[in-house]
Structure formats: structure tokens, C-alpha cells
C-alpha positions as CSV (number, residue, x, y, z in Angstrom):
1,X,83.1,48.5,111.6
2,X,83.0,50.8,115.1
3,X,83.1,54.0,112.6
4,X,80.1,52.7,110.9
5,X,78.4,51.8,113.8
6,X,79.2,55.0,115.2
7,X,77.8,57.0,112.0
8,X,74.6,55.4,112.5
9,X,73.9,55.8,116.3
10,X,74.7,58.9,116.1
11,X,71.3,60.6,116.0
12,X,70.4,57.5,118.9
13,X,69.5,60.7,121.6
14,X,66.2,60.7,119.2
15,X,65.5,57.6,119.2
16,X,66.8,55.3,116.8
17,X,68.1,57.1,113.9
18,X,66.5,56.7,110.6
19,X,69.4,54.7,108.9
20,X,69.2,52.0,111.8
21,X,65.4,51.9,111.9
22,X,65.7,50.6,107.8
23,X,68.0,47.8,108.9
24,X,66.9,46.6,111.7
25,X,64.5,43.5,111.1
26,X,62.5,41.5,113.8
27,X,64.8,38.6,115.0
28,X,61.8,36.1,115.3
29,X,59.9,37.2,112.1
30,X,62.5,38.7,109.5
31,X,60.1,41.9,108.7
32,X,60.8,45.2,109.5
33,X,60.3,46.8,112.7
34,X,58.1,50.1,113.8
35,X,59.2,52.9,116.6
36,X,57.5,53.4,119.0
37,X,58.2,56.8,120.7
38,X,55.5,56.5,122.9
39,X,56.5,53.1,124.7
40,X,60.4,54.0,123.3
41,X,60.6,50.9,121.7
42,X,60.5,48.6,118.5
43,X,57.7,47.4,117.7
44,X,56.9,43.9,115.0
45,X,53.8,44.3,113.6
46,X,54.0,41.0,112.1
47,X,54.0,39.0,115.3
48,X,53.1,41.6,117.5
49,X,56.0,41.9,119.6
50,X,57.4,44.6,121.4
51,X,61.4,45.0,121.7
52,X,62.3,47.4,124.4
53,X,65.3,50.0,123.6
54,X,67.9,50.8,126.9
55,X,70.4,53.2,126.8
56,X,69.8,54.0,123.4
57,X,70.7,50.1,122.4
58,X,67.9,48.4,120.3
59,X,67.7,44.9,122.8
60,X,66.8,42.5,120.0
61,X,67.2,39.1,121.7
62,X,64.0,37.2,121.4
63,X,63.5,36.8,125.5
64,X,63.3,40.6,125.8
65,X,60.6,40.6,123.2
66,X,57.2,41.3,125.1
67,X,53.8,40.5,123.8
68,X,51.8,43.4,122.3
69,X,47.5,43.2,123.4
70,X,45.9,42.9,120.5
71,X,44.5,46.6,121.9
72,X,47.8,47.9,121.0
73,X,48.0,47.0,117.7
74,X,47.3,48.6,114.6
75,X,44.5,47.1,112.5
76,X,45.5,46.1,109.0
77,X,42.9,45.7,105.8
78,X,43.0,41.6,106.7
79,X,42.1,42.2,110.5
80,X,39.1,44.5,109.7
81,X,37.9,41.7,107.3
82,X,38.0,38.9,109.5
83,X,36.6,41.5,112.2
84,X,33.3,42.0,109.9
85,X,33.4,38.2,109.2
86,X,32.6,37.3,112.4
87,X,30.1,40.0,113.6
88,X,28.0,38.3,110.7
């Protein structure tokens, strides 16, 4: 277990390595997470919720989870249709 854990955080200095970033699922939602370099953390674009990454450690517990503005994230096919939906 510690050697596998150790193969996979051992790119952490980069970020979170590539091997960790396809494992690691939103603890609230179940869907896959997005890096962030920019605000260094995970990000759930599902329930737009931001998971903050300390010392290289992914901090997945739901209460460190912050709230994304709905500025910050990404627009998907479904929100530019509802988008154009109401502007009508």
C-alpha cells in the first residue's frame, strides 16, 4: 500500500500527478475532478466545487470543499442553451 502510494505522488511537486488525477473522484458528486494550476486545486465541475490541495495532499473532505462563482466556471453545451433560453 505505502509503495503504491508512494509511486503515485511521486510527480506531486507538479501538481497532482497524472495517475492520481484519474482516480480521484469528487467525494460529494462521484464524477471526476479537474486541476486547477491556477488556483492549485481540484476542481468538480459537476457541483461546482473547489477542493483545495496543501502540501501536495489532495484535501477531499467535503467541509474543505469551497463554492466555485458561477464566473469561474466553464460553460458546458447545456448551460449555453438555457443561457439563450432565457434572453428570449
Amino acid at each position: 500500500m505505502v509503495r503504491a502510494s508512494l509511486m503515485l505522488l511521486k510527480d506531486a511537486g507538479r501538481g497532482v500527478c497524472k495517475s492520481l488525477s484519474q482516480i480521484l473522484v469528487c467525494p460529494l458528486s462521484k464524477q471526476p475532478l479537474r486541476y486547477s494550476e491556477e488556483t492549485n486545486s481540484l476542481i468538480s465541475d459537476a457541483i461546482g466545487v473547489s477542493f483545495p490541495i496543501k502540501d501536495d495532499i489532495p484535501c477531499l473532505v467535503p467541509m474543505d470543499g469551497k463554492i466555485i462563482e458561477a464566473d469561474d466556471m466553464p460553460k458546458t453545451d447545456g448551460a449555453a442553451d438555457l443561457s439563450s433560453k432565457n434572453n428570449q
